[in-house]
PLY file of the C-alpha trace (Angstrom):
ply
format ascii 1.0
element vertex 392
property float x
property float y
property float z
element edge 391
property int vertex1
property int vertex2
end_header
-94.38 -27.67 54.66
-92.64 -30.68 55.93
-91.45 -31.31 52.82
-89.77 -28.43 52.24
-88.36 -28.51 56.05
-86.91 -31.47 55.38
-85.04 -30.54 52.13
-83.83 -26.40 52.94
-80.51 -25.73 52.32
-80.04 -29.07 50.58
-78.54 -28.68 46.75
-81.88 -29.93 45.19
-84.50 -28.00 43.99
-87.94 -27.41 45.11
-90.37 -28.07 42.52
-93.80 -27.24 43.57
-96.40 -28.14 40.96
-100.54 -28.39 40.80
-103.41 -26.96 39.41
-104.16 -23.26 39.28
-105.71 -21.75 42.84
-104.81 -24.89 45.23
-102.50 -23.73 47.39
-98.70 -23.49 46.13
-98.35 -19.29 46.58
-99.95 -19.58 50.01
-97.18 -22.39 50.94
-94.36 -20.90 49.86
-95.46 -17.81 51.48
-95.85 -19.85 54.64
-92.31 -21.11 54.39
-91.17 -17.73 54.21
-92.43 -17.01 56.90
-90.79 -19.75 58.85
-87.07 -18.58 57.16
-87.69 -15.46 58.77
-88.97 -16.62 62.46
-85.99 -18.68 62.19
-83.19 -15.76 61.55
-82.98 -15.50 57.82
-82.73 -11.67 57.01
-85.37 -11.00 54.18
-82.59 -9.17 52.13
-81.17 -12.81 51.89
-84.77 -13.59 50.50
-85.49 -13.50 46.59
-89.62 -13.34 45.89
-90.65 -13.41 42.50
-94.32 -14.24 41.25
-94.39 -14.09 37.49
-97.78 -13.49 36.84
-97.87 -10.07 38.79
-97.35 -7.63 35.61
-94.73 -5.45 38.20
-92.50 -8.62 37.46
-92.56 -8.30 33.15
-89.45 -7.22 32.52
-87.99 -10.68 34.49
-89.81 -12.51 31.69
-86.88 -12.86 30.38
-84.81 -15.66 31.76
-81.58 -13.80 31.33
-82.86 -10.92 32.92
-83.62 -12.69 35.67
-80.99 -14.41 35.82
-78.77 -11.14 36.35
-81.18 -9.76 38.49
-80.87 -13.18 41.11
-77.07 -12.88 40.75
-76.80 -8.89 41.49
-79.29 -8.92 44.27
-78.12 -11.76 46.33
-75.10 -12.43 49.14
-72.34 -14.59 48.34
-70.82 -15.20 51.78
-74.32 -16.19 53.15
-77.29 -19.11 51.80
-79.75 -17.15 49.84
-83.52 -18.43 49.39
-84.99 -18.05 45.63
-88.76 -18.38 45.44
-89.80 -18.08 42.02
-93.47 -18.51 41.48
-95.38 -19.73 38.30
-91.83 -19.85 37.07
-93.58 -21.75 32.94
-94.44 -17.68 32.61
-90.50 -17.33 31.82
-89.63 -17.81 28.58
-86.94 -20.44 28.39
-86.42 -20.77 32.58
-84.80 -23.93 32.51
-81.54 -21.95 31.01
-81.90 -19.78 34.03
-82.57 -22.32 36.21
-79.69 -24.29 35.17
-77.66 -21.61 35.76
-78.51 -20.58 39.31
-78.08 -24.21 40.79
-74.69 -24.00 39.58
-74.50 -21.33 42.73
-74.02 -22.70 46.06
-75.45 -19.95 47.97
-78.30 -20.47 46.25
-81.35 -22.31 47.83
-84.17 -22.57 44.72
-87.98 -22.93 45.06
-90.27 -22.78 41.83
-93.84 -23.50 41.72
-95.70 -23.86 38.01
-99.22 -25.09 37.25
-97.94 -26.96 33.94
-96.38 -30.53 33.84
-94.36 -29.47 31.15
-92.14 -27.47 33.19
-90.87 -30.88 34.44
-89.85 -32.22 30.93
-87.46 -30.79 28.18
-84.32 -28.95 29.48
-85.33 -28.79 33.45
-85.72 -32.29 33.49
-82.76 -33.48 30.70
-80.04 -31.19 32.53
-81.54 -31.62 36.50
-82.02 -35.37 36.49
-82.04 -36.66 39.79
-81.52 -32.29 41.43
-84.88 -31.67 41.49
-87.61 -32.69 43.92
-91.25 -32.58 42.92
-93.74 -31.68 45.62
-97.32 -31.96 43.90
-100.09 -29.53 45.50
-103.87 -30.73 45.04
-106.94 -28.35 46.65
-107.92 -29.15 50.06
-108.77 -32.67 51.73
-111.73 -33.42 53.17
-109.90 -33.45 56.65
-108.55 -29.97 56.13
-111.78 -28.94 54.63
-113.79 -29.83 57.75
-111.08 -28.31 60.18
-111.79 -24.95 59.26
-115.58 -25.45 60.25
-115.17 -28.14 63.07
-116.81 -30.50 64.31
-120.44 -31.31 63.34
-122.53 -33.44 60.75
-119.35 -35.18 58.94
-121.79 -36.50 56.44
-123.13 -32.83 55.59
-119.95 -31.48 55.31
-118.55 -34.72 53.02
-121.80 -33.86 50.51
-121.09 -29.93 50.20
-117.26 -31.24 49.36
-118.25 -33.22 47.15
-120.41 -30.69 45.52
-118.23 -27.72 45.54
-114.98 -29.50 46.16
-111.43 -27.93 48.19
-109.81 -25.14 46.28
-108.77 -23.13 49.67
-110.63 -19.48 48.97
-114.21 -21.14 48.67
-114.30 -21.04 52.43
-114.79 -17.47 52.17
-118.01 -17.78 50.26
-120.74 -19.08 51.22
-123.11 -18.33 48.58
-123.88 -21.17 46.25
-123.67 -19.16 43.48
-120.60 -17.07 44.64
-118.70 -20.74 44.91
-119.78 -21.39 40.95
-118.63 -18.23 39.80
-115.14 -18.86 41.23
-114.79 -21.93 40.02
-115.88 -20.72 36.62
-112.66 -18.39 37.36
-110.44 -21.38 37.77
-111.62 -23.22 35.07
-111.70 -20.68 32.50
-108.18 -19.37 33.56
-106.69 -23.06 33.44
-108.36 -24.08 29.71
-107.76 -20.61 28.40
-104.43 -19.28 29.87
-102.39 -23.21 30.19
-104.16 -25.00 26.95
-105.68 -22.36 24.90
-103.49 -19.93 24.73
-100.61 -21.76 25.15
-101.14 -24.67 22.96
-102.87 -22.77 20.35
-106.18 -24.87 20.49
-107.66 -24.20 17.52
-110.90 -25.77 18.04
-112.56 -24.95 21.48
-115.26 -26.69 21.31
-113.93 -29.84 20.64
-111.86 -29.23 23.68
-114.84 -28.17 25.73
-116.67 -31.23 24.60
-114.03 -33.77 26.14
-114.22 -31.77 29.28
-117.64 -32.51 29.76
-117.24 -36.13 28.31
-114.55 -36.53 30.92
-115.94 -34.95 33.58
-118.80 -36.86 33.65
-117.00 -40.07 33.07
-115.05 -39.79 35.79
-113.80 -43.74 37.16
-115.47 -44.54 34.20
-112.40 -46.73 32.04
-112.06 -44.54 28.53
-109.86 -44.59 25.32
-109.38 -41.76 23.27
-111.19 -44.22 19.87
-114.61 -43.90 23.16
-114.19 -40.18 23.10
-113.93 -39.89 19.18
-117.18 -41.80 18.83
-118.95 -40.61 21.05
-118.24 -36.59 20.24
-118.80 -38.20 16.55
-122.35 -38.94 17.69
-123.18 -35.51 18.82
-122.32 -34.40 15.34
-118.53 -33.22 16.58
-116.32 -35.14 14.06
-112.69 -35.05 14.61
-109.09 -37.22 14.81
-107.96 -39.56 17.14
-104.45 -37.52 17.23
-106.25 -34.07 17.94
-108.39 -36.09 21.08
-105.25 -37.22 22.16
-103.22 -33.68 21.58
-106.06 -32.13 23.78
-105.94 -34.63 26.24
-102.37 -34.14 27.01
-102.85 -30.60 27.92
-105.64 -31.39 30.34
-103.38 -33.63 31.64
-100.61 -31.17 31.82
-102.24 -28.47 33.16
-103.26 -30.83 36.40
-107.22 -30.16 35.81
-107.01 -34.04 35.37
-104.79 -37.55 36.24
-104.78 -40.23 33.92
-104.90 -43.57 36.17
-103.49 -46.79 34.29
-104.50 -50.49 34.52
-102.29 -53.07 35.99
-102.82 -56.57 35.45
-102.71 -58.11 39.24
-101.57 -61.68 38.15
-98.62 -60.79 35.67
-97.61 -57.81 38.44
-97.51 -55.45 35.12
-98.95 -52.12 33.16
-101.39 -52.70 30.98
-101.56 -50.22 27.81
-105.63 -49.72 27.21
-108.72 -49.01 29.05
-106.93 -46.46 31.55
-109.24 -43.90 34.56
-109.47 -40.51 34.38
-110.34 -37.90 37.80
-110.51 -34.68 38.64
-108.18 -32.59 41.04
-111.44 -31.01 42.02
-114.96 -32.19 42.00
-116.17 -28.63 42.12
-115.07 -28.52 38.53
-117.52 -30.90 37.55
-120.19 -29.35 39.77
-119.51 -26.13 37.50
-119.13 -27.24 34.13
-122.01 -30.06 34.56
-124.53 -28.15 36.68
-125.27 -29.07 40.72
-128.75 -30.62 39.32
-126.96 -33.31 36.84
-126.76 -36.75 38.12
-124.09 -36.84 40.25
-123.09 -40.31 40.32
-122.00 -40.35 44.25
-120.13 -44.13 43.55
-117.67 -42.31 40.78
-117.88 -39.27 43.27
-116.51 -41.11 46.29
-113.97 -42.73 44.48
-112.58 -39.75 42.88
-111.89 -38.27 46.28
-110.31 -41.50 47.76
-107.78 -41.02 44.84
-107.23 -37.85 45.75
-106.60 -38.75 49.44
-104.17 -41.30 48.24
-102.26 -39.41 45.91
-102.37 -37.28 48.64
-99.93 -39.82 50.39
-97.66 -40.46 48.01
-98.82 -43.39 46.70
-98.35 -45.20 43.32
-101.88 -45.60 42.23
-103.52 -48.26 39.56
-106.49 -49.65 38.28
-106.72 -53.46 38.93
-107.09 -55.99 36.52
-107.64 -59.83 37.50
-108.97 -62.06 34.90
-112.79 -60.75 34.10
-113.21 -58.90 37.35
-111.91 -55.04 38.29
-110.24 -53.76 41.30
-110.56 -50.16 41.79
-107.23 -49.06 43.12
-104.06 -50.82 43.52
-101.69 -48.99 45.92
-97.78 -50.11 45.19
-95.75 -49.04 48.60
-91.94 -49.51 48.53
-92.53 -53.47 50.20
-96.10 -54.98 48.67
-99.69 -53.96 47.19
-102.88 -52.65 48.73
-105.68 -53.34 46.73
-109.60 -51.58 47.35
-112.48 -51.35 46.66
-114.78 -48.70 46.73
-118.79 -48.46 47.24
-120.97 -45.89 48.18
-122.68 -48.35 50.16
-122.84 -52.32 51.02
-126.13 -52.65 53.27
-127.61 -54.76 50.70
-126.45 -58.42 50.59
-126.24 -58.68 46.38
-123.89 -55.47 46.55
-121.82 -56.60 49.10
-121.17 -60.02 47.28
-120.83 -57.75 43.97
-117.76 -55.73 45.67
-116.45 -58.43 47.42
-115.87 -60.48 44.57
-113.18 -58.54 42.96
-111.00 -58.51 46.13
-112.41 -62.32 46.88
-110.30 -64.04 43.33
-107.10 -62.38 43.91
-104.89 -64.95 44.75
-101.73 -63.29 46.73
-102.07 -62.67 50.57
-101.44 -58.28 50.44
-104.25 -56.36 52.52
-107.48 -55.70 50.88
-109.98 -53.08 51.66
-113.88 -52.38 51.12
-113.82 -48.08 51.23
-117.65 -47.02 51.54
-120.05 -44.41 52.63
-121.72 -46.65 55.35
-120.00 -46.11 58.80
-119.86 -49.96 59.39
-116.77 -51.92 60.08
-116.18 -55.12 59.19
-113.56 -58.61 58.42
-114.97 -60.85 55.27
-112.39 -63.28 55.63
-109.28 -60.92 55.64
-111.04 -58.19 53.93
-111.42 -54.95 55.87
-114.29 -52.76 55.50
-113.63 -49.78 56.60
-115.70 -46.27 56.83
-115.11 -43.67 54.07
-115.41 -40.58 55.73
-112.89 -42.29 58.61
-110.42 -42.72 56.23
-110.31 -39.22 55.12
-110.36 -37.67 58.37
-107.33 -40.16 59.42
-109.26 -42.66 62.16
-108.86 -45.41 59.75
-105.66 -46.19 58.46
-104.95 -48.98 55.24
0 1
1 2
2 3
3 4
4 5
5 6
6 7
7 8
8 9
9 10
10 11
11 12
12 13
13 14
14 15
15 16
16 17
17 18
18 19
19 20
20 21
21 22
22 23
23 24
24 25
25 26
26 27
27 28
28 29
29 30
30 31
31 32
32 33
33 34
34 35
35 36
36 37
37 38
38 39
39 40
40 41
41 42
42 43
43 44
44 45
45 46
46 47
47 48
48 49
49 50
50 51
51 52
52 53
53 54
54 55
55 56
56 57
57 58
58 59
59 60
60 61
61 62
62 63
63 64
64 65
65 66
66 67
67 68
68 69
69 70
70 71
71 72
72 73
73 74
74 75
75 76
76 77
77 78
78 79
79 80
80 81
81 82
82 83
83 84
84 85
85 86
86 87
87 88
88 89
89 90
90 91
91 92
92 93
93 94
94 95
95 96
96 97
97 98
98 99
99 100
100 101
101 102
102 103
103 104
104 105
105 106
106 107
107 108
108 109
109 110
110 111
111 112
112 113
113 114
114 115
115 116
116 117
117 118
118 119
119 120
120 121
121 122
122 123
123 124
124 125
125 126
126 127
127 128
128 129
129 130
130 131
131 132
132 133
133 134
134 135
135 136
136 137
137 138
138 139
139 140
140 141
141 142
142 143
143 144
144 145
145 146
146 147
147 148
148 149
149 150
150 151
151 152
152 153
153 154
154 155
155 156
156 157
157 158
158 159
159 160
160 161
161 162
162 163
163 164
164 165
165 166
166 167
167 168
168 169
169 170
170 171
171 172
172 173
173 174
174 175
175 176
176 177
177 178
178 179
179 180
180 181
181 182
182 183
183 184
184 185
185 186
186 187
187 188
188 189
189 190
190 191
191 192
192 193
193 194
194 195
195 196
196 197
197 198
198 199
199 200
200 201
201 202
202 203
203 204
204 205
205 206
206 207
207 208
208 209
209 210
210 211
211 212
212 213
213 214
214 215
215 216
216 217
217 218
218 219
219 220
220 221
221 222
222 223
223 224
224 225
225 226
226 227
227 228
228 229
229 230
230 231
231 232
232 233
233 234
234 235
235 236
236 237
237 238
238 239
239 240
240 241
241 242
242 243
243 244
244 245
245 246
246 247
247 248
248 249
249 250
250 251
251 252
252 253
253 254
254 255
255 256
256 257
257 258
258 259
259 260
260 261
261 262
262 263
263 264
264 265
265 266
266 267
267 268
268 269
269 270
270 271
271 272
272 273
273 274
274 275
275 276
276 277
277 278
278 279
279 280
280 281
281 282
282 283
283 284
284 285
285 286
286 287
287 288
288 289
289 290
290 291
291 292
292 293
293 294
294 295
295 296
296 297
297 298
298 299
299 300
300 301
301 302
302 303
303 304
304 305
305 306
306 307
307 308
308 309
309 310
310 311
311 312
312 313
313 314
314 315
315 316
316 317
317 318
318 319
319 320
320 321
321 322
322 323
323 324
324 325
325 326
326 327
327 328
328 329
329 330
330 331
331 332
332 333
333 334
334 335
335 336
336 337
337 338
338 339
339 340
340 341
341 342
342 343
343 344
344 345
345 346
346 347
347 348
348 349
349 350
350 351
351 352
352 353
353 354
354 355
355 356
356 357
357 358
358 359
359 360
360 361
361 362
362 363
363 364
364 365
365 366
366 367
367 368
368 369
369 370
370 371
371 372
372 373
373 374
374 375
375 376
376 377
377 378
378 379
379 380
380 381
381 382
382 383
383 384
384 385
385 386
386 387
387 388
388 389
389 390
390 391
């Protein structure tokens, strides 16, 4: 909301992207809102969500395009909110066409990648700004419910994750079945059916690979051997097709490895998490191992995508970093644990952060709610880090 504060009535437009379900309808609706507490007359107000079947004939990106033009006031600024906006065939002709209009304030939200490549992004270069949407955080999660056992409340995240309407249920079961909802609609209506997948299963069988391999480092050659193995033979090139649209469609973020000496990408071995754990509750089961170390540091990504910032795996000589954070002025590097209590694991974790020979902050992120300085190295409580009492 900030965001898009900070950038009305500026010629740019407002690109709101993220999975299905996690919140982009309910923020531009929010922001409407605000126009109109603020004076804007809701005739000056264009609304337009492309996957409500009143809205077909605008499927059509010159029909739409008319449509904007005849329906909106020259002499005055004029707010366009256009909503899964991939649903219109060719929109980036429309699109390019509307910004041309300086009365014209434009807001588009899609839960595809793709939308930001091809035309959009070849004849907008530097006129767009993306805003990415991701489910709730933990510290929004446990707002709604307030204040009680922090540690409860982290577990039942982590179970069921932060896609906004699960707070209405309450039901165990009820939570599954909606995120069975989300995940079907995202692998069925944004790969499926768009892509053309061919073979389901196949694609099926990487989610689950992924899923469950989550901060796990994987190349698609890992994932062709080891679907091979189960008796599901296939290319390298259709792993790698398939991958893409999990990618694109936001269920997933591909994490690369940066080599901490050289200060460069590095081309193999890359992460892969999830925009939602409860995806993996659903598609694995609540009673499969849950691997709380992977767990936690899947949703300390999140949180710092969250913020903005550039995110990589660390590489330094034989030993891992989990997350290197570029800002605008150095690095941040951490490391994450479930829990350090035990001398041998706290050596094991240290070690990582202990070789790297530059002088930028370095953080131990883990489960216990113990603070502490091994020679410049901050340890520092999970669950305060999400809910903002610990900063990095």
């Amino acid at each position: 909301m900030n965001k898009l504060n900070s950038y009305k009535d500026k010629k740019i437009i407002k690109v709101l992207t993220g999975i299905r379900r996690s919140g982009k309808s309910t923020i531009l609706n929010e922001f409407k809102k605000e126009l109109i507490d603020s004076g804007v007359l809701e005739k000056n107000i264009i609304s337009i969500n492309f996957e409500d079947n009143d809205n077909k004939e605008l499927l059509d990106y010159q029909k739409l395009h008319d449509y904007i033009i005849k329906n909106t006031d020259k002499k005055c600024m004029n707010y366009i909110f256009l909503d899964e906006i991939q649903n219109v065939n060719e929109f980036q002709k429309c699109i390019d066409s509307l910004f041309l209009r300086e009365y014209l304030d434009i807001y588009i939200t899609g839960s595809n990648s793709y939308m930001l490549s091809g035309e959009l992004a070849t004849h907008l270069t530097g006129r767009y700004i993306q805003i990415h949407v991701l489910p709730l955080s933990f510290k929004e999660y446990i707002s709604y419910y307030g204040e009680g056992d922090e540690l409860k409340k982290y577990n039942e995240y982590s179970m069921y994750g932060g896609f906004p309407y699960l707070i209405n249920l309450e039901n165990p079961n009820e939570k599954l079945e909606y995120l069975d909802s989300i995940y079907s609609t995202v692998i069925i209506k944004d790969i499926i059916n768009r892509k053309k997948v061919k073979d389901v299963m196949i694609l099926e069988s990487i989610c689950r690979f992924l899923f469950d391999n989550i901060g796990s480092n994987v190349s698609t050659k890992k994932i062709s051997d080891t679907l091979a193995s189960n008796g599901r033979k296939n290319s390298v090139h259709t792993i790698e097709e398939y991958l893409s649209s999990l990618l694109e469609s936001y269920i997933l973020y591909k994490v690369n490895r940066f080599d901490i000496k050289g200060k460069q990408l590095l081309k193999t071995q890359e992460k892969y998490y999830l925009s939602d754990l409860g995806l993996r509750t659903y598609l694995l089961g609540r009673n499969y191992n849950r691997d709380l170390g992977h767990i936690l540091e899947n949703i300390i990504f999140l949180e710092l995508k969250r913020k903005g910032y550039r995110i990589y795996i660390g590489k330094n000589d034989s030993n891992e970093v989990d997350f290197v954070v570029e800002t605008n002025e150095e690095y941040i590097y951490i490391q994450v644990a479930l829990s350090v209590r035990e001398e041998q694991t706290l050596r094991r974790e240290l070690k990582p952060l202990e070789t790297i020979p530059d002088h930028y902050k370095k953080y131990l992120i883990t489960l216990d709610y113990d603070t502490n300085n091994y020679n410049g190295i901050k340890q520092i409580s999970a669950i305060d880090f999400l809910l903002g009492r610990a900063q990095i």
